[in-house]
C-alpha positions as CSV (number, residue, x, y, z in Angstrom):
1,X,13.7,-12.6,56.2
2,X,10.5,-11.1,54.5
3,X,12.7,-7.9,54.2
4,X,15.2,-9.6,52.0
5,X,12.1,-11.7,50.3
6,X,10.5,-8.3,49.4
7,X,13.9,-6.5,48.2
8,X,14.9,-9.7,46.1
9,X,11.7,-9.7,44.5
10,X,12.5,-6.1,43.3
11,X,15.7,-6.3,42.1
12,X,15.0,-8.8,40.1
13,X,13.2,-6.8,38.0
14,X,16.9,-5.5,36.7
15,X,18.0,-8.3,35.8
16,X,20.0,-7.2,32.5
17,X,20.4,-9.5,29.0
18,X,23.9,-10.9,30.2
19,X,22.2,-12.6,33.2
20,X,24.5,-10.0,35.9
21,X,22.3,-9.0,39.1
22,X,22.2,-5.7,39.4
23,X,20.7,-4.8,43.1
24,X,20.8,-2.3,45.0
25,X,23.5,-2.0,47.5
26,X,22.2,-2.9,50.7
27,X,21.5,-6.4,49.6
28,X,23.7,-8.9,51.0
29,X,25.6,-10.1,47.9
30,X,25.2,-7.4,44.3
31,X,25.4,-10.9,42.2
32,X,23.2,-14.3,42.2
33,X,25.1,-17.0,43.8
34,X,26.9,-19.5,41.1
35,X,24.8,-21.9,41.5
36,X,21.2,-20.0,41.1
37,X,23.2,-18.0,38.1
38,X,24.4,-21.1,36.1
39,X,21.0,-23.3,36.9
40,X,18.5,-20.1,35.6
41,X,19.8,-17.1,34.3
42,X,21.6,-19.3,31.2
43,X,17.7,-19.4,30.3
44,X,17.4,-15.7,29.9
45,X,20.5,-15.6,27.4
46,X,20.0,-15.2,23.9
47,X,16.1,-14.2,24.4
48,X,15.2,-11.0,22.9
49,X,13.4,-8.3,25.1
50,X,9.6,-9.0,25.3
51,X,9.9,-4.8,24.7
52,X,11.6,-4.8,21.6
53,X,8.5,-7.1,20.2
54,X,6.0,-4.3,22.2
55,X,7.4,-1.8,20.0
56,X,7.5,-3.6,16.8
57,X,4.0,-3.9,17.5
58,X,3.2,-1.4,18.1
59,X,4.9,0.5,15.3
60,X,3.2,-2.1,12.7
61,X,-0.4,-1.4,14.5
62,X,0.1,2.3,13.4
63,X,2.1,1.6,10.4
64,X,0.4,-0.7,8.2
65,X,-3.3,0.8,8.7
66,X,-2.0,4.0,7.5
67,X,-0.6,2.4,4.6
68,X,-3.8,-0.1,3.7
69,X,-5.2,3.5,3.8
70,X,-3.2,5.4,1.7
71,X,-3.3,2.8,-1.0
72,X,-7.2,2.7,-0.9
73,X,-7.2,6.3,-1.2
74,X,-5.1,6.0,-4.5
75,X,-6.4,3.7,-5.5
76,X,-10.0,4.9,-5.7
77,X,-8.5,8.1,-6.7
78,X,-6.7,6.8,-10.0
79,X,-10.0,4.8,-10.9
80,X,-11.8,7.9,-10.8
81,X,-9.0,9.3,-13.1
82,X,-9.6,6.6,-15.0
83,X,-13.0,7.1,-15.7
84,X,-12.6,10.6,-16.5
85,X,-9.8,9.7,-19.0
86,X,-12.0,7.1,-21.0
87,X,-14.9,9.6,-21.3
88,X,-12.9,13.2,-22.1
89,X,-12.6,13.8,-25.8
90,X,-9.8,15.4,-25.1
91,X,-7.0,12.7,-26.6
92,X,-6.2,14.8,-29.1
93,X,-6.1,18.6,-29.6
94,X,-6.0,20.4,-33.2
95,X,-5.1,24.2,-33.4
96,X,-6.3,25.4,-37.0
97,X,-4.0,28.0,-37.7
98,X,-6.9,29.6,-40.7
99,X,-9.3,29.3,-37.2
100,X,-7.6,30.2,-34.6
101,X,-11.4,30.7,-32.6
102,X,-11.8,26.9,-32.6
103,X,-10.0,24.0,-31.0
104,X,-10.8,20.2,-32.1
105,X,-10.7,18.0,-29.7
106,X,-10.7,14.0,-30.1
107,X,-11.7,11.3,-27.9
108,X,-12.5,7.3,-27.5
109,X,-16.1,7.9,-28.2
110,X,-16.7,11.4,-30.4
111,X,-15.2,14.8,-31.9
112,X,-15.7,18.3,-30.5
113,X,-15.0,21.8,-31.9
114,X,-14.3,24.3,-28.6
115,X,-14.9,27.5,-30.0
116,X,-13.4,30.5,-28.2
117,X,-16.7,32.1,-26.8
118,X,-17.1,29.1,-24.7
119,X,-19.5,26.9,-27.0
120,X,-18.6,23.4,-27.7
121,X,-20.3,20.8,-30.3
122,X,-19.5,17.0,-30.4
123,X,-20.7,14.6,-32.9
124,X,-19.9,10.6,-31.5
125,X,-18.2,8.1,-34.4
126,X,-20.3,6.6,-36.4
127,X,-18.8,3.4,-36.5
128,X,-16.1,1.6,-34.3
129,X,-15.0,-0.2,-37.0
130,X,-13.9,2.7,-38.7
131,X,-11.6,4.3,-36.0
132,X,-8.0,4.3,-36.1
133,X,-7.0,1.0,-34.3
134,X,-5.2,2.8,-31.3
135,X,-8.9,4.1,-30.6
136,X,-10.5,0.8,-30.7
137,X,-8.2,-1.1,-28.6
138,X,-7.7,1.9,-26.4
139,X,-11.5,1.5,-25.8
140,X,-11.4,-2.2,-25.1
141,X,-8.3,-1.7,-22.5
142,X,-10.1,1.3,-20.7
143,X,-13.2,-0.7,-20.4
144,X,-10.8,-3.2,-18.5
145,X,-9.2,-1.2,-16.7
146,X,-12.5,0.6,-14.8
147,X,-13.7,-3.0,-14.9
148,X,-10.2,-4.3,-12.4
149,X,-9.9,-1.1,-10.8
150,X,-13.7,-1.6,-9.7
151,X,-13.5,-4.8,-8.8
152,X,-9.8,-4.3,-6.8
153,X,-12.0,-1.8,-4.6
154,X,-14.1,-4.1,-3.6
155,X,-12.0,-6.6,-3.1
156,X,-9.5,-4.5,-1.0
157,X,-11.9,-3.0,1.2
158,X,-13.5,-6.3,2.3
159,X,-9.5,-7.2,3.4
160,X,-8.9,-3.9,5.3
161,X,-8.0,-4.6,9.0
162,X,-9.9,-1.5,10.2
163,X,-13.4,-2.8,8.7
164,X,-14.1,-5.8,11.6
165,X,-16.3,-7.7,9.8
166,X,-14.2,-10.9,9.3
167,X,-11.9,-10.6,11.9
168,X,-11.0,-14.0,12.8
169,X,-10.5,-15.1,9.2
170,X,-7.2,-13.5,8.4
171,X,-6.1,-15.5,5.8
172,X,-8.8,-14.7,3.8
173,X,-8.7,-10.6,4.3
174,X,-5.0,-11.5,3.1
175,X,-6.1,-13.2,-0.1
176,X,-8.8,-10.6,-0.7
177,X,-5.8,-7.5,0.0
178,X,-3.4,-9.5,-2.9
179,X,-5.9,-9.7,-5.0
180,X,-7.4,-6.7,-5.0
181,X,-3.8,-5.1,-5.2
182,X,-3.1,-7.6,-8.0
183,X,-6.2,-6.5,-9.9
184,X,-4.7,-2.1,-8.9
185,X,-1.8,-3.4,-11.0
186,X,-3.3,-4.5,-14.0
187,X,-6.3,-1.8,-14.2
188,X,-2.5,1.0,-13.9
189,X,-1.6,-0.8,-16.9
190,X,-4.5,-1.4,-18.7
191,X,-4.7,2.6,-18.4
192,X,-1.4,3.6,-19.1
193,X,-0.9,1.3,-22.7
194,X,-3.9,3.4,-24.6
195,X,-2.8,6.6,-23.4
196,X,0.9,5.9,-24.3
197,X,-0.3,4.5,-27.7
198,X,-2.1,6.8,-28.6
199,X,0.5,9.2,-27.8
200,X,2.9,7.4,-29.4
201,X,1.0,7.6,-32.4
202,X,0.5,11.3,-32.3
203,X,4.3,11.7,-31.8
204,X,4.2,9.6,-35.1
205,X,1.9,11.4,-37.1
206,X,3.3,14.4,-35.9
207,X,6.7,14.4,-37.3
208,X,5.5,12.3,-40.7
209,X,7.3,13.7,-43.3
210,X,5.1,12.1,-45.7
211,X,2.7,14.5,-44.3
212,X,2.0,18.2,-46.1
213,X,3.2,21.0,-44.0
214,X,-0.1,22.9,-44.6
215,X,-1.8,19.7,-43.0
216,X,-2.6,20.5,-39.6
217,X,-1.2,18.3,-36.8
218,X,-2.9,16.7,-34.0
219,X,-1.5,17.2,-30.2
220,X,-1.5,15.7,-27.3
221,X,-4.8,16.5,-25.3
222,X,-5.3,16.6,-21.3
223,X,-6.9,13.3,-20.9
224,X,-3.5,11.9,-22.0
225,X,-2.2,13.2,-19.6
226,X,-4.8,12.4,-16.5
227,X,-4.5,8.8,-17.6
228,X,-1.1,8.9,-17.2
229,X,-1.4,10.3,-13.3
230,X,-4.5,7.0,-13.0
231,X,-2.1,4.4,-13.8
232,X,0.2,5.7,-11.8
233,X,-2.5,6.2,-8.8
234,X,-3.3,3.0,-9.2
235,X,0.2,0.8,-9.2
236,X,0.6,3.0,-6.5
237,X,-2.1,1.9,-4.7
238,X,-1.6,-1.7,-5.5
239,X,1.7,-1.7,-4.1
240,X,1.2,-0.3,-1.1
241,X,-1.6,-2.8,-0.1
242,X,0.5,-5.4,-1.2
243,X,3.2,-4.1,1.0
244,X,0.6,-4.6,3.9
245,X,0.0,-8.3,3.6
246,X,2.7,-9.1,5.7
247,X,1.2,-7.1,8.6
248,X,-1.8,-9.7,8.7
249,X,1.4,-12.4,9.4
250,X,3.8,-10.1,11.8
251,X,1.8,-8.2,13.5
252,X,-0.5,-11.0,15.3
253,X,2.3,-13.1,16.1
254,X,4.9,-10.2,17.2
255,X,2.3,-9.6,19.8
256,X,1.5,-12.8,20.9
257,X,4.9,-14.2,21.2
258,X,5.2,-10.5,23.3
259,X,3.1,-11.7,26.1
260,X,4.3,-15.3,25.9
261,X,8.0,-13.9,26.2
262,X,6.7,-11.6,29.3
263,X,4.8,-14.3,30.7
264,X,7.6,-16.6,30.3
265,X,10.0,-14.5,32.0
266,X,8.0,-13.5,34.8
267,X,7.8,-17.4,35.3
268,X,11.6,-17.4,35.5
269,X,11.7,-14.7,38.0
270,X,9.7,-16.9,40.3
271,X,11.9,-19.4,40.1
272,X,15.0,-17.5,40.9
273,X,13.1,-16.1,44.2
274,X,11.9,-19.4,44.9
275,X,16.0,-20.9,44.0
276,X,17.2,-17.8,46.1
277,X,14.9,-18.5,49.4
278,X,16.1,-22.1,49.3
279,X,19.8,-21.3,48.6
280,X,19.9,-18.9,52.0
């Protein structure tokens, strides 16, 4: 009867993952017959639920932006650091103990005395041959690593999934992401080998027994220490946009196969009514 068609077509909606029939009690028989259950519901075993893949989904769709976010934002922030660190004179820091008014400071590029009223003088090397080598190659590397941090930002925001411009060419927003959390890596680094050489060397000089007692010592000064934080900021970075590539992969197809799975289903369910009708 159209009662029965009506009924059957809503209880078929629970329809559980072992293929048992699960109407409601006023329904002539609370299971399939045989031979509707062994000609369609073996079909529906061993699928996973269309929902499982919504959620997936939809968990990646809120995920994975966050993340491509979170690793541009530390990424631009630890090339910024990076900046700062290869323009601070502040690598090393001497205390005269005749002076204690004044401070010497050293950096990449010049020499400052900070004296305690607040004044401060710098003088820039006169030659870069004549720095100490750490200097001159810590120079070199902090050139390269603005240069790849620079270039990873412009790189990576061209492969973000919220910027549309792109959209149907995934595979290349995918390429520019790994590269430009490829070129986060190596500007982290190329920033945190001068800074640790240079402290190295400090902690060298520093504890030179060779070295006069009255001979003041150089210290470590606060741009070591930022350029330590910019590496950091930016492997961080790098890996976390790297982490996101396989979003560009999952996430499409998850939702795609989704509605294939529901559609497919649904198709299924029409064919048990139809199997049903023709079996009463």
């Amino acid at each position: 009867s159209y009662y029965n068609e009506v009924l059957l077509h809503t209880d078929l909606q629970r329809v559980n993952s072992k293929g048992l029939y699960l109407g409601q009690q006023r329904h002539k028989s609370s299971q399939l017959p045989p031979s509707l259950k062994v000609a369609v519901l073996p079909e529906l075993r061993g699928r996973p639920s269309s929902s499982s893949f919504q959620d997936s989904a939809l968990i990646m769709a809120l995920v994975y932006p966050v993340m491509q976010l979170s690793g541009i934002l530390f990424s631009l922030l630890g090339w910024v650091l990076s900046c700062l660190t290869t323009y601070l004179p502040q690598w090393k820091n001497l205390n005269l103990e005749l002076n204690e008014m004044e401070i010497w400071t050293m950096g990449l590029w010049q020499a400052c005395v900070v004296q305690e009223e607040g004044g401060m003088q710098c003088k820039d090397f006169d030659s870069f041959l004549a720095l100490p080598p750490e200097l001159r190659i810590s120079r070199i590397l902090m050139f390269f690593s603005n240069g790849s941090g620079l270039l990873g930002l412009l790189l990576s925001g061209l492969g973000l999934d919220c910027l549309k411009i792109g959209e149907r060419q995934q595979e290349q927003k995918k390429r520019l992401l790994l590269f430009g959390g490829m070129l986060f890596w190596i500007s982290g680094i190329t920033a945190i080998v001068p800074v640790s050489w240079v402290a190295h060397s400090t902690v060298q000089e520093f504890w030179d027994d060779n070295i006069p007692d009255i001979v003041p010592r150089w210290d470590f000064g606060e741009a070591l220490f930022i350029g330590w934080l910019a590496g950091f900021c930016l492997i961080l970075g790098g890996s976390l946009l790297n982490c996101t590539i396989c979003s560009t992969e999952v996430h499409p197809s998850s939702v795609h196969y989704a509605v294939a799975e529901q559609q497919d289903q649904s198709w299924l369910l029409t064919k048990m009514c139809f199997l049903f009708i023709l079996a009463d």
